[in-house]
N, CA, C and O atoms as a Maestro MAE file, in Angstrom:
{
 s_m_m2io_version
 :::
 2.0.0
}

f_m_ct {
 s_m_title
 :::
 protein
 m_atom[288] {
  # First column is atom index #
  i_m_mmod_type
  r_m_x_coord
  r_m_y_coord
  r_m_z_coord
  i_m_residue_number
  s_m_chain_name
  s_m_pdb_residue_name
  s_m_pdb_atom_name
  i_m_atomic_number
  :::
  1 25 9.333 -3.954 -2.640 1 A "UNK " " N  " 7
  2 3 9.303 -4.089 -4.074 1 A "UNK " " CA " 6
  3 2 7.952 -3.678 -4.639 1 A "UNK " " C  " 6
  4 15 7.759 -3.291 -5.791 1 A "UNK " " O  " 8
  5 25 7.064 -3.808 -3.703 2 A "UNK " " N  " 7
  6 3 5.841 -4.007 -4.387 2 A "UNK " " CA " 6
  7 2 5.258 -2.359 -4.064 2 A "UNK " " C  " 6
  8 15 4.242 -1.888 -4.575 2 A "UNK " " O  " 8
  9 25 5.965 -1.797 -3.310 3 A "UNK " " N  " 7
  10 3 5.638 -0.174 -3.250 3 A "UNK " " CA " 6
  11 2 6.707 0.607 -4.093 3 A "UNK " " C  " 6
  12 15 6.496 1.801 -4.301 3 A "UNK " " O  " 8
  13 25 7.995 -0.066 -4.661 4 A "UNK " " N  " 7
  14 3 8.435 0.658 -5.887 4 A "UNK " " CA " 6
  15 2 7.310 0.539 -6.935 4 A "UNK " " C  " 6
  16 15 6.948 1.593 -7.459 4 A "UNK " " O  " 8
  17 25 6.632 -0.762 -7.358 5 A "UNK " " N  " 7
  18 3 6.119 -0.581 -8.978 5 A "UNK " " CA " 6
  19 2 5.116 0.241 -8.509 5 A "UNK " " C  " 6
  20 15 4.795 0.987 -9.434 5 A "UNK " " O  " 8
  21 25 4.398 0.490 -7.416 6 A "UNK " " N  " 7
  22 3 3.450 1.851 -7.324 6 A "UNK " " CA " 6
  23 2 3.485 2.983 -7.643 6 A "UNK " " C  " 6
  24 15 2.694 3.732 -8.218 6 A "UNK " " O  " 8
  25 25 5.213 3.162 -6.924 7 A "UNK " " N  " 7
  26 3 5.722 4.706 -7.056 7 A "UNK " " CA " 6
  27 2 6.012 4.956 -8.830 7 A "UNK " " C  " 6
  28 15 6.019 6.023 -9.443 7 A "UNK " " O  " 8
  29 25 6.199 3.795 -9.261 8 A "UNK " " N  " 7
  30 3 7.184 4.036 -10.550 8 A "UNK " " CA " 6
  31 2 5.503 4.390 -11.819 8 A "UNK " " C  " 6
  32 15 5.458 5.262 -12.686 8 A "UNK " " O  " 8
  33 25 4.176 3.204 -11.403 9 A "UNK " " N  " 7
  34 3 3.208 4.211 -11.575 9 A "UNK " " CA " 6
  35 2 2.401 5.465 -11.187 9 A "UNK " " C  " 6
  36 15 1.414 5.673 -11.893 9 A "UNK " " O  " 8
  37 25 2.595 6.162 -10.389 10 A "UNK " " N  " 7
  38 3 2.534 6.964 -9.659 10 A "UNK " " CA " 6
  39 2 3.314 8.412 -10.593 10 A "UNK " " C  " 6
  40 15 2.765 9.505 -10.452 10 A "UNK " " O  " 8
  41 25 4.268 8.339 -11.285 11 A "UNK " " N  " 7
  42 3 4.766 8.998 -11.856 11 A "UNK " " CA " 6
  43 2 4.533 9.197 -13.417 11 A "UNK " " C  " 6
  44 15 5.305 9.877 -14.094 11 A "UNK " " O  " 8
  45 25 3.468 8.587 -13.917 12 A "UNK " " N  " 7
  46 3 2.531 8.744 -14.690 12 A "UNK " " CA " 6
  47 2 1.595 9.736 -14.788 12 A "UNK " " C  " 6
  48 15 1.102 10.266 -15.783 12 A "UNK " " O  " 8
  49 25 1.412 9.918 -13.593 13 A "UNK " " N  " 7
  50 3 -0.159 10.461 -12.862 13 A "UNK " " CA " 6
  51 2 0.558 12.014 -12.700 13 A "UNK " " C  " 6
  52 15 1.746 12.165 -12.416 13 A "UNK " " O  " 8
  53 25 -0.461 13.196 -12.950 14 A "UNK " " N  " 7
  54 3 -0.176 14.245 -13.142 14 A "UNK " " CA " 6
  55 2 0.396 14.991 -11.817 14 A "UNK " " C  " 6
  56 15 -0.351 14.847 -10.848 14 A "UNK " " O  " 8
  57 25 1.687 15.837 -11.548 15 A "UNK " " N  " 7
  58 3 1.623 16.020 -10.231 15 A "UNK " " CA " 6
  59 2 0.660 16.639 -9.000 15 A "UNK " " C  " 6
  60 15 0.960 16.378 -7.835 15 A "UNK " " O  " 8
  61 25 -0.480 17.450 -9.303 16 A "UNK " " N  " 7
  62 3 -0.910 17.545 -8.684 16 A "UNK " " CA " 6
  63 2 -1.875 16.383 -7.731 16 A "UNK " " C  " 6
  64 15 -2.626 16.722 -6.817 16 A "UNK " " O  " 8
  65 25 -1.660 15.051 -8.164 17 A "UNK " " N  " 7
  66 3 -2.674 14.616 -8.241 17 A "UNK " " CA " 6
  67 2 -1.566 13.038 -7.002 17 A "UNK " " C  " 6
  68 15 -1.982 12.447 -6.006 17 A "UNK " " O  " 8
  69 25 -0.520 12.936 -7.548 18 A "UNK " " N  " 7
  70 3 0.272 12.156 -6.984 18 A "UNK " " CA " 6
  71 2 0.254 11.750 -5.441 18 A "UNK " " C  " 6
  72 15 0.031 10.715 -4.812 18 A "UNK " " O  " 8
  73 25 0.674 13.367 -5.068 19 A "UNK " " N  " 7
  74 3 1.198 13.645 -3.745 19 A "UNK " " CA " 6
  75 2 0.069 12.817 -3.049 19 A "UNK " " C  " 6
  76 15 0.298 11.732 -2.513 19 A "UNK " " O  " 8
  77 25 -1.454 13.538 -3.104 20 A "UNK " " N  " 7
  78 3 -2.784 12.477 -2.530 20 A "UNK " " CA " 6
  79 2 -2.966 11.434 -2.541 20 A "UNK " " C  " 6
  80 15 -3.615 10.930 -1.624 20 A "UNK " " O  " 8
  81 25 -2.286 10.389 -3.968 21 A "UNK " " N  " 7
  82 3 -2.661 9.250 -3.765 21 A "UNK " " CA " 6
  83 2 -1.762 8.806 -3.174 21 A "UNK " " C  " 6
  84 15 -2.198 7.896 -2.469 21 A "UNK " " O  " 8
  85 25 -0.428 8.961 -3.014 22 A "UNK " " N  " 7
  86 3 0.622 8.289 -2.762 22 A "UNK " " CA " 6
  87 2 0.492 8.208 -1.093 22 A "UNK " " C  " 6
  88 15 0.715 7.242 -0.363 22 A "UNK " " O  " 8
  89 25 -0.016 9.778 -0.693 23 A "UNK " " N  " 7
  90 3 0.181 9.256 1.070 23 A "UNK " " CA " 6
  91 2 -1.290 8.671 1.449 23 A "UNK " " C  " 6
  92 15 -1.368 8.081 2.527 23 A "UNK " " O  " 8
  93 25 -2.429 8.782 0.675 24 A "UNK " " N  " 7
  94 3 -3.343 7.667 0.784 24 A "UNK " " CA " 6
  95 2 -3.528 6.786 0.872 24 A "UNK " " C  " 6
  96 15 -4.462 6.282 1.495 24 A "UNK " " O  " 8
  97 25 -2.118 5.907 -0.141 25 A "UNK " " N  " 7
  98 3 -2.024 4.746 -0.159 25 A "UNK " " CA " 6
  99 2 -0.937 4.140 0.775 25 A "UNK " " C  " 6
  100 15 -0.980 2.912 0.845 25 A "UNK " " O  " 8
  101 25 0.209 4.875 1.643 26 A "UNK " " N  " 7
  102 3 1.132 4.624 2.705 26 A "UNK " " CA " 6
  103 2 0.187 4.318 3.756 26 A "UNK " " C  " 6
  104 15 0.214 3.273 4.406 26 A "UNK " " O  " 8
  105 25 -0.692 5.304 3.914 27 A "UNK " " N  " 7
  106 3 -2.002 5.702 5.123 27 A "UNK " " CA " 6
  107 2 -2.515 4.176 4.980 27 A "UNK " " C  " 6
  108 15 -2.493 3.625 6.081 27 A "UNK " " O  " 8
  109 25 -2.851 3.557 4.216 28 A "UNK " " N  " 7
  110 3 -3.524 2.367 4.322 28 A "UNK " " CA " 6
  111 2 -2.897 1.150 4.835 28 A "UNK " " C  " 6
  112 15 -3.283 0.229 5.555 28 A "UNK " " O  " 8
  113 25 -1.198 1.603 3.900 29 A "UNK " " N  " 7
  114 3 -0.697 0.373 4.281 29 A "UNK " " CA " 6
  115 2 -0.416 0.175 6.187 29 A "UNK " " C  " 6
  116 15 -0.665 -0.709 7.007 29 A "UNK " " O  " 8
  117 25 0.206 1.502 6.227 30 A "UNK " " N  " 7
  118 3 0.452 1.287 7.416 30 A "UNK " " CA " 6
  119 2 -0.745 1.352 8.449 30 A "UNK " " C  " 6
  120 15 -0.391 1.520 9.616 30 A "UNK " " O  " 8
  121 25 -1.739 1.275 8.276 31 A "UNK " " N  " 7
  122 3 -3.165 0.934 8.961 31 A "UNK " " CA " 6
  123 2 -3.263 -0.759 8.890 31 A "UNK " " C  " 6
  124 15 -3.454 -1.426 9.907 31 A "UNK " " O  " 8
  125 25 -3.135 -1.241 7.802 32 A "UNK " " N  " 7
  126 3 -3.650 -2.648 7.599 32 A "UNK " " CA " 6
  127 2 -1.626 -3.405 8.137 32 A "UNK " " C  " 6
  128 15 -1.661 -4.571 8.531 32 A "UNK " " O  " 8
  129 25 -0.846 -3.048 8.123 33 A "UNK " " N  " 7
  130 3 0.073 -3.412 8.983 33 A "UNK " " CA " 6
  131 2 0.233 -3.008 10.207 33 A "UNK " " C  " 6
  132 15 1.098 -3.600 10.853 33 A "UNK " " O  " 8
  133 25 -0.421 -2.062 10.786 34 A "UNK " " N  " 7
  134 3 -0.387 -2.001 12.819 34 A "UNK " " CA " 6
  135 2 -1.972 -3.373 12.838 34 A "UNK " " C  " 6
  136 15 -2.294 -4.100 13.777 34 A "UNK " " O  " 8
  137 25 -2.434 -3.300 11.860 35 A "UNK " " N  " 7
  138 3 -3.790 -4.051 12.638 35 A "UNK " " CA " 6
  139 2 -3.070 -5.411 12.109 35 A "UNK " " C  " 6
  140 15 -3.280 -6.183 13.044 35 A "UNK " " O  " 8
  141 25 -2.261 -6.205 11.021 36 A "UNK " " N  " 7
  142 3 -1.598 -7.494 11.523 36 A "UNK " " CA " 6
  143 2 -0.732 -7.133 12.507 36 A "UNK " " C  " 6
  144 15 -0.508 -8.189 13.100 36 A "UNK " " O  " 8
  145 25 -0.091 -6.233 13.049 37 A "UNK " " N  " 7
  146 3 1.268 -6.552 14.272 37 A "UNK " " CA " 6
  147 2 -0.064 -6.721 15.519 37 A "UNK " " C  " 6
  148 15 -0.025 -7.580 16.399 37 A "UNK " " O  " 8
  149 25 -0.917 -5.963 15.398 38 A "UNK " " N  " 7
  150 3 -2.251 -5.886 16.524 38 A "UNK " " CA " 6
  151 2 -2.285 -7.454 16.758 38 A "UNK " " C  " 6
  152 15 -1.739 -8.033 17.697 38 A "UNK " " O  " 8
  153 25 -3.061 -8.074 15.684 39 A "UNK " " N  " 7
  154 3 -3.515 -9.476 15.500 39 A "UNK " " CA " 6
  155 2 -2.766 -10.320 16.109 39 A "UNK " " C  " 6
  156 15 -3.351 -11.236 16.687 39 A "UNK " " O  " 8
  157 25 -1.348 -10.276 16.164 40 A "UNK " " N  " 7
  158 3 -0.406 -10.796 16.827 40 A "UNK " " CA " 6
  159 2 0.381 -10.429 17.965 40 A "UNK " " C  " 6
  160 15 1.539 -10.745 18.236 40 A "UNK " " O  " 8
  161 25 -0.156 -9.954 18.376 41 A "UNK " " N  " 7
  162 3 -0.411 -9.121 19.619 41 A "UNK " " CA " 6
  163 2 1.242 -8.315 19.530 41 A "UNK " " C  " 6
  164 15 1.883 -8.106 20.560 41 A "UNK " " O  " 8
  165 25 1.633 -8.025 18.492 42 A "UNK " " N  " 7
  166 3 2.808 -6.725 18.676 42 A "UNK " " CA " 6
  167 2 4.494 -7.915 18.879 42 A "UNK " " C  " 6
  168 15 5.657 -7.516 18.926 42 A "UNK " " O  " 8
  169 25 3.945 -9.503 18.965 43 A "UNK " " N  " 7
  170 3 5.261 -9.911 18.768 43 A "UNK " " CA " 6
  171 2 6.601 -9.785 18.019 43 A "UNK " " C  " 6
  172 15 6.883 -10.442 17.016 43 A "UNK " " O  " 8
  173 25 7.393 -8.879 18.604 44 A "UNK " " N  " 7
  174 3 8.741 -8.394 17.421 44 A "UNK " " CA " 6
  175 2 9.387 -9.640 16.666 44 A "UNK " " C  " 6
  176 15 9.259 -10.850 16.856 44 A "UNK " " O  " 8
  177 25 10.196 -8.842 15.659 45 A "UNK " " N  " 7
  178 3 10.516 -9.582 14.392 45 A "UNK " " CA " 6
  179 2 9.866 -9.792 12.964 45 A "UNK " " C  " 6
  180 15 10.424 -10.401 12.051 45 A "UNK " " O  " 8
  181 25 8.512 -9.162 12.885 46 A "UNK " " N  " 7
  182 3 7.206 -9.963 12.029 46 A "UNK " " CA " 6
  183 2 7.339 -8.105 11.176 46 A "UNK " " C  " 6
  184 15 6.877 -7.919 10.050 46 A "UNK " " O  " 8
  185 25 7.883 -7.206 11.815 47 A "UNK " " N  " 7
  186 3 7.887 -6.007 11.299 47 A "UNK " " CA " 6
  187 2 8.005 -5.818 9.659 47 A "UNK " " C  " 6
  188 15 7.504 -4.772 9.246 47 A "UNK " " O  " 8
  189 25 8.538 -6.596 8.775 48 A "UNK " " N  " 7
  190 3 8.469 -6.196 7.330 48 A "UNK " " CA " 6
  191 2 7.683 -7.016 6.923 48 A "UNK " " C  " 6
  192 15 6.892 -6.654 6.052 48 A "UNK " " O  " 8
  193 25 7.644 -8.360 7.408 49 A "UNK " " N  " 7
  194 3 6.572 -9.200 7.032 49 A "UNK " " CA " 6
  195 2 5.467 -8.694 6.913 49 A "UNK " " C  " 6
  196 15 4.974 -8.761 5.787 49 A "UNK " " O  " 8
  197 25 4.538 -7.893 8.189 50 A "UNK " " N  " 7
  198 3 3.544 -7.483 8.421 50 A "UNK " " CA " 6
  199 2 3.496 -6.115 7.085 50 A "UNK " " C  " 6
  200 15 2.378 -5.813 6.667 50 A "UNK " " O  " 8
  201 25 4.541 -5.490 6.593 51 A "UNK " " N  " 7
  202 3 4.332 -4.356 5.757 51 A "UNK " " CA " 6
  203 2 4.222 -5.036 4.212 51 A "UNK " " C  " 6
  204 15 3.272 -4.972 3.432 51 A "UNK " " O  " 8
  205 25 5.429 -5.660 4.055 52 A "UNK " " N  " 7
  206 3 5.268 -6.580 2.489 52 A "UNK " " CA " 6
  207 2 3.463 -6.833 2.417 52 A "UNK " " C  " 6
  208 15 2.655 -6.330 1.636 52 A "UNK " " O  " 8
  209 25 3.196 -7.995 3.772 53 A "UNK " " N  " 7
  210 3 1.620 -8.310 3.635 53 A "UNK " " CA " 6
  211 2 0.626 -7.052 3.292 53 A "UNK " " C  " 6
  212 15 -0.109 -7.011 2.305 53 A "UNK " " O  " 8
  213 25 0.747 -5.995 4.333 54 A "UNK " " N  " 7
  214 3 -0.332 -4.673 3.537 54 A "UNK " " CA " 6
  215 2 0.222 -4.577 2.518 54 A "UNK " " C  " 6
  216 15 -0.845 -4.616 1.904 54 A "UNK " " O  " 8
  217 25 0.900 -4.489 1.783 55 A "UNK " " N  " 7
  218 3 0.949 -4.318 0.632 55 A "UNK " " CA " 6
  219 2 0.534 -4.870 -0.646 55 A "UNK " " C  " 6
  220 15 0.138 -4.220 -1.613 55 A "UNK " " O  " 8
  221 25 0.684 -6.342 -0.545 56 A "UNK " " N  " 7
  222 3 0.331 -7.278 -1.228 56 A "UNK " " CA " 6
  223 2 -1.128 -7.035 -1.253 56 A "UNK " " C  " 6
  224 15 -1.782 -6.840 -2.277 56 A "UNK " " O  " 8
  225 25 -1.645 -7.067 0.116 57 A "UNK " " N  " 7
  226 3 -3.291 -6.849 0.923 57 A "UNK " " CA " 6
  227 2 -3.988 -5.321 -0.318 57 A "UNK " " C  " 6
  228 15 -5.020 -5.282 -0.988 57 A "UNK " " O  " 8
  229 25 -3.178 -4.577 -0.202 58 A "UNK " " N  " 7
  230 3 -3.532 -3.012 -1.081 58 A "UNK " " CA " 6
  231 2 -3.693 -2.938 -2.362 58 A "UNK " " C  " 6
  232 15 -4.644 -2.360 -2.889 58 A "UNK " " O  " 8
  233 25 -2.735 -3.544 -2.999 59 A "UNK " " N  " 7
  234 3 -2.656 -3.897 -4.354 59 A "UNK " " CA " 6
  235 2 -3.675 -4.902 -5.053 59 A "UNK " " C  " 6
  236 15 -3.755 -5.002 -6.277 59 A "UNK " " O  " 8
  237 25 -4.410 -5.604 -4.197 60 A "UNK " " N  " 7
  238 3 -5.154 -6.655 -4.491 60 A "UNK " " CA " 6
  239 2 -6.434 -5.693 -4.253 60 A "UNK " " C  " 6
  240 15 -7.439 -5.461 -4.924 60 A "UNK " " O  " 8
  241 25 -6.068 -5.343 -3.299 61 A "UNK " " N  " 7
  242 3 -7.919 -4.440 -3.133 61 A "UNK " " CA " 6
  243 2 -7.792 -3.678 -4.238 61 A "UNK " " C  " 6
  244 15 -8.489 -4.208 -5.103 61 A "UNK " " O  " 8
  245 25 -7.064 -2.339 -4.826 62 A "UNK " " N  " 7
  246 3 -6.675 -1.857 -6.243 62 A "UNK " " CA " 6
  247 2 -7.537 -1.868 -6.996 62 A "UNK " " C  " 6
  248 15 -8.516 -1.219 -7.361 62 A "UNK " " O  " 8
  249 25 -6.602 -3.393 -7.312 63 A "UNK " " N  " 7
  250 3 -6.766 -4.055 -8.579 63 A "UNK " " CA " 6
  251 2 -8.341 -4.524 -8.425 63 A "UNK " " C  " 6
  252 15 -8.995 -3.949 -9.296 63 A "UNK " " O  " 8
  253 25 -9.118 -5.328 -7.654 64 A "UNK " " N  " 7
  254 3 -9.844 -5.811 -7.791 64 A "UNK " " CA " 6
  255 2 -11.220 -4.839 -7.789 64 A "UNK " " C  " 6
  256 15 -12.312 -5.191 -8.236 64 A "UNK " " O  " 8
  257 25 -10.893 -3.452 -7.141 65 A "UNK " " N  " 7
  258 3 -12.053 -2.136 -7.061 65 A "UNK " " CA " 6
  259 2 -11.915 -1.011 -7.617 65 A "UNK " " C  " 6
  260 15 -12.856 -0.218 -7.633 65 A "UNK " " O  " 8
  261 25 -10.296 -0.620 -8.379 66 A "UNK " " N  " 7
  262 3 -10.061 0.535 -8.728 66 A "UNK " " CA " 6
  263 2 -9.866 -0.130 -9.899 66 A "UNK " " C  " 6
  264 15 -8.725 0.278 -10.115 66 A "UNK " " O  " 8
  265 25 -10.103 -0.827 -10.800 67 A "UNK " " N  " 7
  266 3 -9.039 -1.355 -12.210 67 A "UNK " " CA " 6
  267 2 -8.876 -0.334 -13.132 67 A "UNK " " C  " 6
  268 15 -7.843 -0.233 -13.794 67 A "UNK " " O  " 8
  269 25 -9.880 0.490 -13.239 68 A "UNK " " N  " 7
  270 3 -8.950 1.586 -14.214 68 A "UNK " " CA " 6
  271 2 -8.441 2.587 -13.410 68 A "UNK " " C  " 6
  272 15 -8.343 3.451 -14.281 68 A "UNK " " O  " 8
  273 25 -8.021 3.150 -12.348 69 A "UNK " " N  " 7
  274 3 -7.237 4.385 -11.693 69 A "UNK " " CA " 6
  275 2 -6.018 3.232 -11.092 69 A "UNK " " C  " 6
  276 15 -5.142 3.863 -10.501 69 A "UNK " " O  " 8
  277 25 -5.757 1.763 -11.095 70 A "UNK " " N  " 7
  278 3 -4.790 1.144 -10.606 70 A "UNK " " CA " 6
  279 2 -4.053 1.438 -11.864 70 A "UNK " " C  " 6
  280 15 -3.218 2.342 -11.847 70 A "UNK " " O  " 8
  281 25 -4.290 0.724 -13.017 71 A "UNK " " N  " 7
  282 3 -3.399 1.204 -14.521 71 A "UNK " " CA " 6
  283 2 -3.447 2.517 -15.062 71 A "UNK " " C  " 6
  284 15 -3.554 2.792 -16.257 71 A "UNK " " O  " 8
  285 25 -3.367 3.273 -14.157 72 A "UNK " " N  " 7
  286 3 -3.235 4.645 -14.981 72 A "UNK " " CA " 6
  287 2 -1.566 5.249 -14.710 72 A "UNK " " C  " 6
  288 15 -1.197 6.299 -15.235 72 A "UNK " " O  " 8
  :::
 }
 m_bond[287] {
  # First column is bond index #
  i_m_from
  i_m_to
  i_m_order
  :::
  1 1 2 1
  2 2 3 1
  3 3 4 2
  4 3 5 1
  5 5 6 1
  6 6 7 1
  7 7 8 2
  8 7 9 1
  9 9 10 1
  10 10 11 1
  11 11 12 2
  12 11 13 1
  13 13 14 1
  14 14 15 1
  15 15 16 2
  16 15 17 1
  17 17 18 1
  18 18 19 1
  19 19 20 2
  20 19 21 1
  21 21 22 1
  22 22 23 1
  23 23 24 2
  24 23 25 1
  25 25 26 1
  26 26 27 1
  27 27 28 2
  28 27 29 1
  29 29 30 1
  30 30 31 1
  31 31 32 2
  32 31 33 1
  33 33 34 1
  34 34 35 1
  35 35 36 2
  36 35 37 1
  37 37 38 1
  38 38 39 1
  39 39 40 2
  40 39 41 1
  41 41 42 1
  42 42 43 1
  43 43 44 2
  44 43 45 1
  45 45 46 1
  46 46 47 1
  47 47 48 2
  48 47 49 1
  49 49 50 1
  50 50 51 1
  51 51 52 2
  52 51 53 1
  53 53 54 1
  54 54 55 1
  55 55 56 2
  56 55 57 1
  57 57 58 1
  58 58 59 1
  59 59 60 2
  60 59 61 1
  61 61 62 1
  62 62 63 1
  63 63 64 2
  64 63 65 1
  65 65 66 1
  66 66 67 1
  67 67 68 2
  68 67 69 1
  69 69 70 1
  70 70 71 1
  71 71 72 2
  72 71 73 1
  73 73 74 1
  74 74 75 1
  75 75 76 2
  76 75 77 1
  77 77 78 1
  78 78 79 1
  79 79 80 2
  80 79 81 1
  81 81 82 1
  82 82 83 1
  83 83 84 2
  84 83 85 1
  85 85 86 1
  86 86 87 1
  87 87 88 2
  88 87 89 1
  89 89 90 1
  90 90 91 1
  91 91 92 2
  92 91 93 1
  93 93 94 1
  94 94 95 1
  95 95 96 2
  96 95 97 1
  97 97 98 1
  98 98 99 1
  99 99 100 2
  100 99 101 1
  101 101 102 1
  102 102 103 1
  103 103 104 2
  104 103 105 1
  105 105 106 1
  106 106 107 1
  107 107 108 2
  108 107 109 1
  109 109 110 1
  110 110 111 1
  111 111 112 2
  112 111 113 1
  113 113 114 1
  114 114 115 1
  115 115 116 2
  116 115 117 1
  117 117 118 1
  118 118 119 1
  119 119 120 2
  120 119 121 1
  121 121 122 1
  122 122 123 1
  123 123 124 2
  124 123 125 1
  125 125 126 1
  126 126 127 1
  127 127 128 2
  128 127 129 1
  129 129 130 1
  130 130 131 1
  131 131 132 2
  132 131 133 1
  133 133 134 1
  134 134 135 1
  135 135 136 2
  136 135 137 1
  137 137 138 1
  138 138 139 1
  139 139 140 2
  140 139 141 1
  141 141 142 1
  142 142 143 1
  143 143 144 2
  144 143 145 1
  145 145 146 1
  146 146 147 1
  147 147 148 2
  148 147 149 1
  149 149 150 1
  150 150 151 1
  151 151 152 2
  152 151 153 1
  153 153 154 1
  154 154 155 1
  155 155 156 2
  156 155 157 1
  157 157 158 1
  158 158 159 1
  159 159 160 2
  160 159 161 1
  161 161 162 1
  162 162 163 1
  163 163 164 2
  164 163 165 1
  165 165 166 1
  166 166 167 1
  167 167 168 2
  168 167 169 1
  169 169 170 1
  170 170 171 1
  171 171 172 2
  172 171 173 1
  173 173 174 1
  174 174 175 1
  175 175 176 2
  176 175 177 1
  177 177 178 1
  178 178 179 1
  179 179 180 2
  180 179 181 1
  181 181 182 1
  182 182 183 1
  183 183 184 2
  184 183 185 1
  185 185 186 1
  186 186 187 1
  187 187 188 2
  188 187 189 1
  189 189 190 1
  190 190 191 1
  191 191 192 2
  192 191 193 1
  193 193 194 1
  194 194 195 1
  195 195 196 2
  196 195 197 1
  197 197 198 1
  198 198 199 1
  199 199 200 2
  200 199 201 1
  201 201 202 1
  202 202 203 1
  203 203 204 2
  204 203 205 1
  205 205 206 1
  206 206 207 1
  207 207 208 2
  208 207 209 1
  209 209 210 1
  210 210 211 1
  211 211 212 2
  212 211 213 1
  213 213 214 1
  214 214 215 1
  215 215 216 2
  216 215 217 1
  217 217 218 1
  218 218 219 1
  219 219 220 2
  220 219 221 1
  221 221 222 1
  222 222 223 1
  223 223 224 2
  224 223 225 1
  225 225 226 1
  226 226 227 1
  227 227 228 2
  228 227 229 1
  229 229 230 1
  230 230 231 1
  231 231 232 2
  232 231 233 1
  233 233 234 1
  234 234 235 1
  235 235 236 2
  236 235 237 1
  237 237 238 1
  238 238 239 1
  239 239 240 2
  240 239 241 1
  241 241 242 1
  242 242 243 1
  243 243 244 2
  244 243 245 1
  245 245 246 1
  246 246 247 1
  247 247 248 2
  248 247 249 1
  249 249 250 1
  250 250 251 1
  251 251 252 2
  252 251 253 1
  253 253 254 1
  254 254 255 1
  255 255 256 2
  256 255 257 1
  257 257 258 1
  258 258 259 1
  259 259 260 2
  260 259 261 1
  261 261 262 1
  262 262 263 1
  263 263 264 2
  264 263 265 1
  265 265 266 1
  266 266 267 1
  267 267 268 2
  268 267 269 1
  269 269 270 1
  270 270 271 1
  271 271 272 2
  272 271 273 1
  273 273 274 1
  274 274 275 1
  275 275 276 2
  276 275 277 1
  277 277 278 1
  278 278 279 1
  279 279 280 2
  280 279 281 1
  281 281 282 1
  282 282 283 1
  283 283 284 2
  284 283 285 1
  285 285 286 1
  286 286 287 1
  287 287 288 2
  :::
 }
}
C-alpha cells in the first residue's frame, strides 16, 4: 500500500525524471529488507513483513530528509 501512494506520486514528477527515482527507491527498499531477513537470520515466513517494514523505514527517512522532493 505504502509503495502504491509513492507510485501514484511519482506520476506527478516529469517522465524523465521518474524512471530514476522510482528504481532508487525499490533499490533501497529491497536493501533495507534483505538486511531485516539478514537480522533474522533468513527465517521464512517474515517475507512481506520484512518489505511493508522497508517501506514504512523509506518513507520516514523521505519525509524526515527530503520534505520538499517527498511532496512533489
Amino acid at each position: 500500500m505504502l509503495f502504491r501512494l509513492l507510485e501514484e506520486e511519482l506520476d506527478l514528477m516529469p517522465a524523465e525524471v521518474q524512471g530514476p527515482v522510482q528504481d532508487s527507491r525499490r533499490e533501497a527498499i529491497e536493501r533495507r529488507a534483505y538486511l531485516l531477513a539478514e537480522n533474522r537470520g533468513f527465517a521464512p515466513g517474515h517475507e512481506l513483513e520484512d518489505w511493508l517494514t522497508a517501506e514504512r523505514q523509506r518513507m520516514a527517512f523521505e519525509r524526515a530528509f527530503h520534505p520538499v522532493t517527498y511532496w512533489l
